[in-house]
N, CA, C and O atoms as a GROMACS GRO file, in nm:
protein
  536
    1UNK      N    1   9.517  10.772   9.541
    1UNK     CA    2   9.494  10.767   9.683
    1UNK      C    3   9.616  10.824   9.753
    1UNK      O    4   9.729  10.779   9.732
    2UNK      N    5   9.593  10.916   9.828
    2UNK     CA    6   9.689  11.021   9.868
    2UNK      C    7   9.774  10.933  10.014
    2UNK      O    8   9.714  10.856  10.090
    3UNK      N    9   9.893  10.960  10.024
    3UNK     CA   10   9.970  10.903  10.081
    3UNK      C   11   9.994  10.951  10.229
    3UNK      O   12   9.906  11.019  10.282
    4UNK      N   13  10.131  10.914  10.312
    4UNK     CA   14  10.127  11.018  10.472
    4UNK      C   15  10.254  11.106  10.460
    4UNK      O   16  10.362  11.084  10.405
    5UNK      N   17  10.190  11.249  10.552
    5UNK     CA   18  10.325  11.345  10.544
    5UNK      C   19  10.370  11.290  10.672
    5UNK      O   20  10.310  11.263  10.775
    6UNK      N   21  10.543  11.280  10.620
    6UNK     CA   22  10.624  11.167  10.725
    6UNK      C   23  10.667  11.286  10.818
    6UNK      O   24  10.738  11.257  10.915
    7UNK      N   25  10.623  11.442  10.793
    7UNK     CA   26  10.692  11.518  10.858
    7UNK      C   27  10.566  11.547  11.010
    7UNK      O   28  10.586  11.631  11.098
    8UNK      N   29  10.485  11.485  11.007
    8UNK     CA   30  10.396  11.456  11.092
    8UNK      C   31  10.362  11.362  11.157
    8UNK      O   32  10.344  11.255  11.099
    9UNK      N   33  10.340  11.376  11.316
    9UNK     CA   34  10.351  11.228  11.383
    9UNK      C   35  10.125  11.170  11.356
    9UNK      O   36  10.087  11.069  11.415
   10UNK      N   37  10.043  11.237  11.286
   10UNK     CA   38   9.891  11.209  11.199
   10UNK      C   39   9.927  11.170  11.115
   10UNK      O   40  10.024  11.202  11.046
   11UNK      N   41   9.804  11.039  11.099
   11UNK     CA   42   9.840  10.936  10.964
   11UNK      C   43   9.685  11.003  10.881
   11UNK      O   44   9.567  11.003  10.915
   12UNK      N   45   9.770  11.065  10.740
   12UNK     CA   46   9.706  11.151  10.694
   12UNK      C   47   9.683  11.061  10.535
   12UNK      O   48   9.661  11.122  10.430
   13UNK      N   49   9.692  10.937  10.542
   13UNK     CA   50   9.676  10.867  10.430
   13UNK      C   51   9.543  10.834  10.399
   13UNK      O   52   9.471  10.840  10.498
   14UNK      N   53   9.476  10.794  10.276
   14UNK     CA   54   9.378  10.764  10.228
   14UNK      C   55   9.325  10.688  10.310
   14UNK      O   56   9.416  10.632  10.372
   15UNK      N   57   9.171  10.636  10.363
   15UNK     CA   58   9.138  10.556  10.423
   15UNK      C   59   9.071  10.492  10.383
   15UNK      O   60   8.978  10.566  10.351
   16UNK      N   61   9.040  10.375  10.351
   16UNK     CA   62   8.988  10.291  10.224
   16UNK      C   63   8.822  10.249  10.342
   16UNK      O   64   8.716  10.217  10.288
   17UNK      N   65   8.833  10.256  10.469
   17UNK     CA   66   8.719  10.173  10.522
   17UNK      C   67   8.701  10.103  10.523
   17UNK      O   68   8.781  10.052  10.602
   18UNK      N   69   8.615  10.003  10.473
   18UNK     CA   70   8.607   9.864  10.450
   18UNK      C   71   8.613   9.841  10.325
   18UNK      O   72   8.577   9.733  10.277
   19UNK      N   73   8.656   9.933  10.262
   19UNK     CA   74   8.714   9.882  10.068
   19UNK      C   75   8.833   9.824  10.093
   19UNK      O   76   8.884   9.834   9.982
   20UNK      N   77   8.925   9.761  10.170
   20UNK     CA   78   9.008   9.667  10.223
   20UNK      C   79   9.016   9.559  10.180
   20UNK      O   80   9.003   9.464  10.256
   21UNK      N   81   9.038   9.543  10.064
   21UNK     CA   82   8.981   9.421   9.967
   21UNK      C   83   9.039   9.407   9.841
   21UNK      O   84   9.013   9.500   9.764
   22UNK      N   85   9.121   9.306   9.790
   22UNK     CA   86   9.135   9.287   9.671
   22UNK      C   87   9.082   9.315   9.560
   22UNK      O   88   9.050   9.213   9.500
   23UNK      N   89   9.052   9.433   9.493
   23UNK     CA   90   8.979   9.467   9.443
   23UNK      C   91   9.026   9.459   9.270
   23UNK      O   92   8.952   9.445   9.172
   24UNK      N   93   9.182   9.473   9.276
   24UNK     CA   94   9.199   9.441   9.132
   24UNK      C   95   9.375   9.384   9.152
   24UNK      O   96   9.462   9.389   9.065
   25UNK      N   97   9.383   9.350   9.241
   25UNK     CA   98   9.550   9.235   9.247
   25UNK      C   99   9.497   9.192   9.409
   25UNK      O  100   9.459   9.251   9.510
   26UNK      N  101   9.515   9.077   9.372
   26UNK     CA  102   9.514   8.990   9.522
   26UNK      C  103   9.706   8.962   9.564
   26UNK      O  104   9.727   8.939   9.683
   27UNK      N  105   9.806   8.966   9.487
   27UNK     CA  106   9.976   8.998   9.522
   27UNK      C  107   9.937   9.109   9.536
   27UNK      O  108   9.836   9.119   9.604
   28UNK      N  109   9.984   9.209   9.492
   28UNK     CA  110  10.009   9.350   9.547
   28UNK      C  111   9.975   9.374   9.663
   28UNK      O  112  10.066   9.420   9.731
   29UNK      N  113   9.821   9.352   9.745
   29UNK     CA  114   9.784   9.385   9.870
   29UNK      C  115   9.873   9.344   9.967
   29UNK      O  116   9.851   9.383  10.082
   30UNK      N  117   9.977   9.269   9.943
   30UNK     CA  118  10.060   9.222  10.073
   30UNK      C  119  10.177   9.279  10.075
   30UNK      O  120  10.256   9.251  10.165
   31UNK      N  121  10.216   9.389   9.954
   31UNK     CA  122  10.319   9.496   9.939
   31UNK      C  123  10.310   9.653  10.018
   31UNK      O  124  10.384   9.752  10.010
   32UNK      N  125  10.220   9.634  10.073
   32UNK     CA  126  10.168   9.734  10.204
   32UNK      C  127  10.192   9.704  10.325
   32UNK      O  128  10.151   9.774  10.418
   33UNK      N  129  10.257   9.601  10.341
   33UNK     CA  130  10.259   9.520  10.514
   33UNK      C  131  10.375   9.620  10.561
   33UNK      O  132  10.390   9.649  10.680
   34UNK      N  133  10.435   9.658  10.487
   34UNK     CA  134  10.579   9.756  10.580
   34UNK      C  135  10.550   9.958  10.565
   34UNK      O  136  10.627  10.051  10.591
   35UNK      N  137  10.436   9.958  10.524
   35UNK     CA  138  10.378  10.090  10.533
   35UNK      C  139  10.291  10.149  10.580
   35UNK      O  140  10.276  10.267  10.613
   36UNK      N  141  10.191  10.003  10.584
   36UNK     CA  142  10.086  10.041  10.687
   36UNK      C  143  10.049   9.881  10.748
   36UNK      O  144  10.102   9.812  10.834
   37UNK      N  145   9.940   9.863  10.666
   37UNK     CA  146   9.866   9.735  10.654
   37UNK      C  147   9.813   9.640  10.527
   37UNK      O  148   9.789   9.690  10.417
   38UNK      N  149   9.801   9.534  10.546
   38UNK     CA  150   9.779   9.455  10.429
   38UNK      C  151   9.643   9.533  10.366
   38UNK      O  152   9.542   9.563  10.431
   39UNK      N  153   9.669   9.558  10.212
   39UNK     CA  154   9.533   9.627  10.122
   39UNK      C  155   9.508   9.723  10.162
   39UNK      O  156   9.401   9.754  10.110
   40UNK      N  157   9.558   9.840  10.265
   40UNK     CA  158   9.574   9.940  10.270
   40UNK      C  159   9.536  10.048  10.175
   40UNK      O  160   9.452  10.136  10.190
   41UNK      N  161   9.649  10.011  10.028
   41UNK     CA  162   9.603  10.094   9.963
   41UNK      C  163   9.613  10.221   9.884
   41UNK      O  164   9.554  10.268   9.787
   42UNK      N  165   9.721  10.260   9.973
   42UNK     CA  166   9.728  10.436   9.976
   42UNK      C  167   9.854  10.448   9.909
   42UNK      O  168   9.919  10.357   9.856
   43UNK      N  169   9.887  10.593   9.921
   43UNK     CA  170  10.007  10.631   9.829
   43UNK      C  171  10.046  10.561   9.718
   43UNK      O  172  10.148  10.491   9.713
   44UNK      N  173   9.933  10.583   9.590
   44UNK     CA  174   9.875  10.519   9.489
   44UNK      C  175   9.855  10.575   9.388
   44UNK      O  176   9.778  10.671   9.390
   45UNK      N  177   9.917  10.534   9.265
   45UNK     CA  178   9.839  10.600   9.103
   45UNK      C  179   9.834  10.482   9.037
   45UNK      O  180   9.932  10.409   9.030
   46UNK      N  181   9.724  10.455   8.984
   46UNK     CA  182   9.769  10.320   8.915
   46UNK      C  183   9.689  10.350   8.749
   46UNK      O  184   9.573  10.391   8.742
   47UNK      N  185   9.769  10.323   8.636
   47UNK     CA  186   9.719  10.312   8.498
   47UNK      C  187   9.743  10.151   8.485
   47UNK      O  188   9.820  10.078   8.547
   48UNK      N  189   9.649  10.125   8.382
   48UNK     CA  190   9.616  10.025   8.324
   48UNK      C  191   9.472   9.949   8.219
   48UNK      O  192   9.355   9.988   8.215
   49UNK      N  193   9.524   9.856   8.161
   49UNK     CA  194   9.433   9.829   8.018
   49UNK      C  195   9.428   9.679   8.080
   49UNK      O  196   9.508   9.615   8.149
   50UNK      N  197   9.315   9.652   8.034
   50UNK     CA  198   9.251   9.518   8.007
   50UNK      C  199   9.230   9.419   7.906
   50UNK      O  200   9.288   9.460   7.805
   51UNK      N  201   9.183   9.326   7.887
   51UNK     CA  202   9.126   9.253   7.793
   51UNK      C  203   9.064   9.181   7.807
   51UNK      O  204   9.133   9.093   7.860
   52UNK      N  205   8.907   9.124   7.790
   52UNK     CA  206   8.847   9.038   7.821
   52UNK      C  207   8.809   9.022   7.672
   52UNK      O  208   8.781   9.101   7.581
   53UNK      N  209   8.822   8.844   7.689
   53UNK     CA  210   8.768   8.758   7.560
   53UNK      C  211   8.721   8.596   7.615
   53UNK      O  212   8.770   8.541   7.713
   54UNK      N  213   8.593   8.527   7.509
   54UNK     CA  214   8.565   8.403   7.565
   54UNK      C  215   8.579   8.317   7.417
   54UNK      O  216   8.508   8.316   7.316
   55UNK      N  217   8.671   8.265   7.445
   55UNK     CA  218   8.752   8.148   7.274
   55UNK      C  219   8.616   8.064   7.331
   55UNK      O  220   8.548   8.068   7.228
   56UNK      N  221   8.550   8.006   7.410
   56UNK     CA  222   8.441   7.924   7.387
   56UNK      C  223   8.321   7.956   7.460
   56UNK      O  224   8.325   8.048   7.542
   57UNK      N  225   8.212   7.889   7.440
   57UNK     CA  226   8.087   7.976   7.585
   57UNK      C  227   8.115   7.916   7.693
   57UNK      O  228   8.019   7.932   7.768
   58UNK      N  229   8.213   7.840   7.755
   58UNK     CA  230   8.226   7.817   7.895
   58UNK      C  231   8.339   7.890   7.945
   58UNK      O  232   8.342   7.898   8.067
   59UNK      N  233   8.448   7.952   7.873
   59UNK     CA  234   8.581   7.974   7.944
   59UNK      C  235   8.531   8.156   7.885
   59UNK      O  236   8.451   8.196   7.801
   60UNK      N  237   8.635   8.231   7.986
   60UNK     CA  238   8.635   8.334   7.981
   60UNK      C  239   8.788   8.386   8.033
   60UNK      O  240   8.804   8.343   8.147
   61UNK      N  241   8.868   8.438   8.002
   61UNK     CA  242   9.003   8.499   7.981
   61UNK      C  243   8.994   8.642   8.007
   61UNK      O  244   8.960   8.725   7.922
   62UNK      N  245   9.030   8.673   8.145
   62UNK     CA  246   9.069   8.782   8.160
   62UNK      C  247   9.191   8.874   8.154
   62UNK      O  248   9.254   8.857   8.258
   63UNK      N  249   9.243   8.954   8.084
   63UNK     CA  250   9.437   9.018   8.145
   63UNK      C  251   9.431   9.121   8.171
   63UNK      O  252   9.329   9.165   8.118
   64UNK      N  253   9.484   9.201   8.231
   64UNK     CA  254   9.489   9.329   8.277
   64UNK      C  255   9.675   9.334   8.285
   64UNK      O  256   9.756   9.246   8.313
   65UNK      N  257   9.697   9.510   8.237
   65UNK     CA  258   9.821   9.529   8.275
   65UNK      C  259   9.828   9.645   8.362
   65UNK      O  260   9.755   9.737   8.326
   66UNK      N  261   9.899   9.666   8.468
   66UNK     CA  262   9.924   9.770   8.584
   66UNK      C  263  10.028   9.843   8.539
   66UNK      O  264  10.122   9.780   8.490
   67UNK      N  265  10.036   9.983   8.545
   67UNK     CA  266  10.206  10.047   8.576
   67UNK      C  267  10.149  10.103   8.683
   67UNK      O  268  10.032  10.141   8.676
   68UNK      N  269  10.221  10.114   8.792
   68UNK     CA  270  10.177  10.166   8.950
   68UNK      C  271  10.311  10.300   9.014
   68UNK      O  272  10.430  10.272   9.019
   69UNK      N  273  10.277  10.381   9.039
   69UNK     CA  274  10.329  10.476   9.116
   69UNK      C  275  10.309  10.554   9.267
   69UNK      O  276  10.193  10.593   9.285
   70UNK      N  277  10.353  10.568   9.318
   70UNK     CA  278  10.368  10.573   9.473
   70UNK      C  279  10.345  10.724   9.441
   70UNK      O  280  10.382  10.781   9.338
   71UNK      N  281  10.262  10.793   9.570
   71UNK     CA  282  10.231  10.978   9.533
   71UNK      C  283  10.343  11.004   9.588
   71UNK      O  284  10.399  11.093   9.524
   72UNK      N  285  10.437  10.949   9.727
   72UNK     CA  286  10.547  11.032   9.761
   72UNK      C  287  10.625  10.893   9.794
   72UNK      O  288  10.578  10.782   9.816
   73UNK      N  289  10.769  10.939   9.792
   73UNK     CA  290  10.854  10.816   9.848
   73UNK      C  291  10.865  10.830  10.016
   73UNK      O  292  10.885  10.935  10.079
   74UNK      N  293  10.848  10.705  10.066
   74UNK     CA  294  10.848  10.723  10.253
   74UNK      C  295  10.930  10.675  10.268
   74UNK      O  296  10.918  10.612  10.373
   75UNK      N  297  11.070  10.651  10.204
   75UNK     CA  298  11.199  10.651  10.224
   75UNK      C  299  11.233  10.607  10.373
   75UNK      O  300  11.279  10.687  10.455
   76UNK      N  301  11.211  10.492  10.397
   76UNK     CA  302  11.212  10.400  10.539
   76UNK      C  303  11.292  10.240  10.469
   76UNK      O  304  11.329  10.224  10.353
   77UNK      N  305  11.301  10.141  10.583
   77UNK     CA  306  11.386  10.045  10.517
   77UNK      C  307  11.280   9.952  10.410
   77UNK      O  308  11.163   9.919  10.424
   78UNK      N  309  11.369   9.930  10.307
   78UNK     CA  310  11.265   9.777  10.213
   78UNK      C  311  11.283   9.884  10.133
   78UNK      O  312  11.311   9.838  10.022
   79UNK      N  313  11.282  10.082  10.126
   79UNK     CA  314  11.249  10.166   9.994
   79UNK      C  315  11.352  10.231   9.979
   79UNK      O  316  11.432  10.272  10.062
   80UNK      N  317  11.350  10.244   9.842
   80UNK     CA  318  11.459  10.342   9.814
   80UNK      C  319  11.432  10.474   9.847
   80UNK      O  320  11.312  10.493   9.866
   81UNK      N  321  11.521  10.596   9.863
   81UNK     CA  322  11.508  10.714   9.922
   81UNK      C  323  11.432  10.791   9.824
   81UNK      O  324  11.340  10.858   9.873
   82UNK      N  325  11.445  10.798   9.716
   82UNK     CA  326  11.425  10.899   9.612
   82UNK      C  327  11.286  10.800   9.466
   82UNK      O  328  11.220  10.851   9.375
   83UNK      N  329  11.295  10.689   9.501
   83UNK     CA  330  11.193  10.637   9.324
   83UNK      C  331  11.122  10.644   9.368
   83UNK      O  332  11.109  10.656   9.490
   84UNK      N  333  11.018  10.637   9.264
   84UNK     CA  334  10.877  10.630   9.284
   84UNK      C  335  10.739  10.550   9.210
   84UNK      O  336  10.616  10.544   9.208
   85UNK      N  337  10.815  10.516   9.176
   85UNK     CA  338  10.742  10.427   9.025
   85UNK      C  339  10.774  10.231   9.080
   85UNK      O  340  10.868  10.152   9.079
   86UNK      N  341  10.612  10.234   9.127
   86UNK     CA  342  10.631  10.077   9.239
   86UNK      C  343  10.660   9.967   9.137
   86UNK      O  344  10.730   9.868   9.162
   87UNK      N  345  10.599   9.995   9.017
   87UNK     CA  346  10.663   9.857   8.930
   87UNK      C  347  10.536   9.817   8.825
   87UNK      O  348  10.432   9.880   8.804
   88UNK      N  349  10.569   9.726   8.784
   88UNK     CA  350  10.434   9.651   8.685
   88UNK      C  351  10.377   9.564   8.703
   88UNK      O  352  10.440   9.490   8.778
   89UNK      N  353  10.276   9.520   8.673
   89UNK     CA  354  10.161   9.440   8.744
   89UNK      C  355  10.092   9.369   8.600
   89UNK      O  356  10.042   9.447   8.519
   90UNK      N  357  10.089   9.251   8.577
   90UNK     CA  358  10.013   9.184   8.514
   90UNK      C  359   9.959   9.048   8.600
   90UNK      O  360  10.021   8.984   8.685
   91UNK      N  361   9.808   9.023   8.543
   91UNK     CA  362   9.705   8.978   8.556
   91UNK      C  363   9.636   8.868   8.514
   91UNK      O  364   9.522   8.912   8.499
   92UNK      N  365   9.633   8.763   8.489
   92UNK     CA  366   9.519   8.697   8.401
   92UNK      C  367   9.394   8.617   8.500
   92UNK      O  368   9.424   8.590   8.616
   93UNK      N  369   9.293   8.591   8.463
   93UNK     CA  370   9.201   8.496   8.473
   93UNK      C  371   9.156   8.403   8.385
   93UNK      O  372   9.131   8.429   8.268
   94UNK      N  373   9.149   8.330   8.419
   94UNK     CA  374   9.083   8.145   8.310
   94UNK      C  375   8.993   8.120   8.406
   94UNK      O  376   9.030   8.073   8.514
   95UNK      N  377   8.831   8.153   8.374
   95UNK     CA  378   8.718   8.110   8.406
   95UNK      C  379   8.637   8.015   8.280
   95UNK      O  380   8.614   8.037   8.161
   96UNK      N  381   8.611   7.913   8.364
   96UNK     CA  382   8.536   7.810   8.336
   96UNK      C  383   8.395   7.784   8.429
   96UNK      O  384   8.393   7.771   8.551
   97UNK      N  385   8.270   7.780   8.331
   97UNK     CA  386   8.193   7.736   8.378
   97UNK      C  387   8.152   7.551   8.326
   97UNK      O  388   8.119   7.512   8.214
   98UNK      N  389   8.165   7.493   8.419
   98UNK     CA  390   8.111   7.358   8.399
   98UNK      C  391   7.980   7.309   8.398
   98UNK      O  392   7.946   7.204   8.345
   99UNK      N  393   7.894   7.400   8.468
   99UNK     CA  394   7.760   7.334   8.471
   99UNK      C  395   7.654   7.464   8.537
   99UNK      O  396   7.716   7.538   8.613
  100UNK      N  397   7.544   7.492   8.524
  100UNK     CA  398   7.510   7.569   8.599
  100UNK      C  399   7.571   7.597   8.761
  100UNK      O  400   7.619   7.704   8.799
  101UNK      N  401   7.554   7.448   8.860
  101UNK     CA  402   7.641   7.456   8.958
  101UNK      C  403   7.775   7.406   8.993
  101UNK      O  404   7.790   7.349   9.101
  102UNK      N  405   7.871   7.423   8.916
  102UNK     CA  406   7.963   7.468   8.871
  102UNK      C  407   8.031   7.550   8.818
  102UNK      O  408   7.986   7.605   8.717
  103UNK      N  409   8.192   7.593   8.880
  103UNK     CA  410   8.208   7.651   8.796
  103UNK      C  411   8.368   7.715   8.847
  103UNK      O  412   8.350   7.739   8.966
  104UNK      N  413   8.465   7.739   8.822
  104UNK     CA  414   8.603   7.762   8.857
  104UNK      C  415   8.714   7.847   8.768
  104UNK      O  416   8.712   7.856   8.645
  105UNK      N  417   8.830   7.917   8.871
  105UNK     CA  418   8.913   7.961   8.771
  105UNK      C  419   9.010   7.934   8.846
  105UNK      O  420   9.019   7.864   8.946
  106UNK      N  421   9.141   8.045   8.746
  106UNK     CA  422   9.276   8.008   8.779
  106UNK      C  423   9.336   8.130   8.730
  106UNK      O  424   9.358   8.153   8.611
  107UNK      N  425   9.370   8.237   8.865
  107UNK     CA  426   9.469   8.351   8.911
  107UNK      C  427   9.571   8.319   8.852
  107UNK      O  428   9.600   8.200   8.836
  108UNK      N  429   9.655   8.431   8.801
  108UNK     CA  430   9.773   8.452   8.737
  108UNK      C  431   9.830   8.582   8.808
  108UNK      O  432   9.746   8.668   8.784
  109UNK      N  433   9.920   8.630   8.875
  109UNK     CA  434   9.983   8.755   8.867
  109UNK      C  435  10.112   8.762   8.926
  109UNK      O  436  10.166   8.723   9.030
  110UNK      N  437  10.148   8.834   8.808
  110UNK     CA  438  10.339   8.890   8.804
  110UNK      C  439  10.359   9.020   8.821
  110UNK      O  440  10.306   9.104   8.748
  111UNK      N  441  10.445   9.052   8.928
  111UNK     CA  442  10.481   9.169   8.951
  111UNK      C  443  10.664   9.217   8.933
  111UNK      O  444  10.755   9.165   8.997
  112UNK      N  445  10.674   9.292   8.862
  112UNK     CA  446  10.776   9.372   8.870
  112UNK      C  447  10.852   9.440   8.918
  112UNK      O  448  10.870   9.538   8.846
  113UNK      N  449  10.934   9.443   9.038
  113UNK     CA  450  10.864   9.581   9.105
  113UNK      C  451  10.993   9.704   9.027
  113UNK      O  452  11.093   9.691   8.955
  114UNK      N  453  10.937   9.794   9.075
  114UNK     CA  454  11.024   9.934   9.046
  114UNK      C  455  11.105   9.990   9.141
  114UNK      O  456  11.128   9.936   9.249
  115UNK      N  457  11.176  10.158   9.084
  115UNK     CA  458  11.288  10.152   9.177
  115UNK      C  459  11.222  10.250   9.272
  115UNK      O  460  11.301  10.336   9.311
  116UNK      N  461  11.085  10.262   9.326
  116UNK     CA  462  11.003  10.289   9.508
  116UNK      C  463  11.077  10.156   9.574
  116UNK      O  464  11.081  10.175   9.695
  117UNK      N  465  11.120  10.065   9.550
  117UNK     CA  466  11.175   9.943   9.648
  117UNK      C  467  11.310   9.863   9.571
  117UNK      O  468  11.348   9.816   9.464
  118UNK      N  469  11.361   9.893   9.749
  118UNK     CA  470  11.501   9.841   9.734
  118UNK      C  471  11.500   9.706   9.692
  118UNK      O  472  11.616   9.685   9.660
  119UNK      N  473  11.435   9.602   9.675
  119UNK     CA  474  11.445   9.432   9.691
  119UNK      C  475  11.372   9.442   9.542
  119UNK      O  476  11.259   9.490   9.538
  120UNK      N  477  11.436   9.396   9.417
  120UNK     CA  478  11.411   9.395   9.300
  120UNK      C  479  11.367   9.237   9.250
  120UNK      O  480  11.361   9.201   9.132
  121UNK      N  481  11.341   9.165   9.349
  121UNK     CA  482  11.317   9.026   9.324
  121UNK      C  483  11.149   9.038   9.251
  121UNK      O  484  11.067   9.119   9.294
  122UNK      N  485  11.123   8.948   9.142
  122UNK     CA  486  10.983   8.976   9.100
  122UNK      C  487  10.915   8.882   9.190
  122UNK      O  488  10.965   8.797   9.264
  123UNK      N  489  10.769   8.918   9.168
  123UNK     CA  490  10.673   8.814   9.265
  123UNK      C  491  10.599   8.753   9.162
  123UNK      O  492  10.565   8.803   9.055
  124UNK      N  493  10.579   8.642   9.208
  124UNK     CA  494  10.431   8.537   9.169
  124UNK      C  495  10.362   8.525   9.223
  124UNK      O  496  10.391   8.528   9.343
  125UNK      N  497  10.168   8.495   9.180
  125UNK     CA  498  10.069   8.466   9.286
  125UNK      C  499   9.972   8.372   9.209
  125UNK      O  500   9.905   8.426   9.120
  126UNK      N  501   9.958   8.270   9.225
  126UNK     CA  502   9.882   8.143   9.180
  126UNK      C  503   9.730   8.097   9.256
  126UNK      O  504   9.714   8.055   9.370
  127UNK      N  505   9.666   8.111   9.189
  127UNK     CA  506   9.563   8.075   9.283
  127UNK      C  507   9.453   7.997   9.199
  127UNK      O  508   9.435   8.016   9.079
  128UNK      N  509   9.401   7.932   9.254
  128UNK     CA  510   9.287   7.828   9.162
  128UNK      C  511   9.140   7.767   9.260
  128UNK      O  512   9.156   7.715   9.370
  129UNK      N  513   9.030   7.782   9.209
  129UNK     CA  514   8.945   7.761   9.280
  129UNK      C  515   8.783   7.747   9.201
  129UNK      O  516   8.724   7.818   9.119
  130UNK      N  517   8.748   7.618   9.272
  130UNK     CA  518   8.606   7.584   9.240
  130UNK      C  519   8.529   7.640   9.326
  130UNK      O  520   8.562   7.687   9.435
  131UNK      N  521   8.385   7.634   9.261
  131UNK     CA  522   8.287   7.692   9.356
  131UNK      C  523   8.180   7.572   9.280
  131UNK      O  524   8.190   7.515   9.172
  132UNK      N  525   8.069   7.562   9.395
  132UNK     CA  526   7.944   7.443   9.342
  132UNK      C  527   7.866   7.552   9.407
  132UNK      O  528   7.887   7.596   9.520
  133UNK      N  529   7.755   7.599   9.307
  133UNK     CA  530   7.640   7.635   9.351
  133UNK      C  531   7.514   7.572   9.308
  133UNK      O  532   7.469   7.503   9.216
  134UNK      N  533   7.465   7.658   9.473
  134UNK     CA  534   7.332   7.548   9.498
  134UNK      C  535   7.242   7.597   9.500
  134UNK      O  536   7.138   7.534   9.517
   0.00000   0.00000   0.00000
């Protein structure tokens, strides 16, 4: 997802529309708040592998690993002038189903970041949640 030329006062970045959405890191989307907007999106390459396995028929284990790269550096404050390589990204899910209406998991993700940003502190994002359907 193609990024903005800073040598222009047109924001010429990818426009996601209403794909604005956590779509594969619910942390990362809030690493856009000083470039554009939250889940934004843009100035983006991202590789990565997965793994899905279920050790029993109710739980299901998801991981995914990210390496992420920025298409240009926008060398403004929070980034470094010159990197480009945003950092690493791992993933898990622990889904459990309890009952037909039931059923819940539990978010895992660690981020790395790289040298696209000056603040080298890693992040955590925890999240856990039931659902009852009816």
């Amino acid at each position: 997802m193609s990024g903005d030329d800073p040598s222009t006062a047109d924001d010429e970045r990818f426009d996601m529309l209403w794909g604005e959405w956590p779509r594969w890191s619910e942390l990362y989307i809030y690493t856009y708040i000083k470039e554009g907007q939250v889940a934004e999106n843009s100035n983006l390459h991202r590789i990565g592998v997965g793994h899905t396995f279920n050790p029993d028929k109710k739980l299901q284990v998801k991981s995914d690993y990210m390496a992420l790269w920025a298409d240009q550096n926008i060398a403004k404050a929070g980034f470094s002038t010159d990197g480009r390589f945003r950092g690493h990204l791992l993933t898990c899910w622990l889904m459990y189903t309890y009952s037909p209406h039931l059923r819940g998991h539990l978010l895992g993700e660690y981020l790395i970041p790289g040298d696209y940003y000056t603040v080298q502190d890693n992040a955590v994002f925890l999240r856990g949640q039931v659902e009852i359907i009816f």
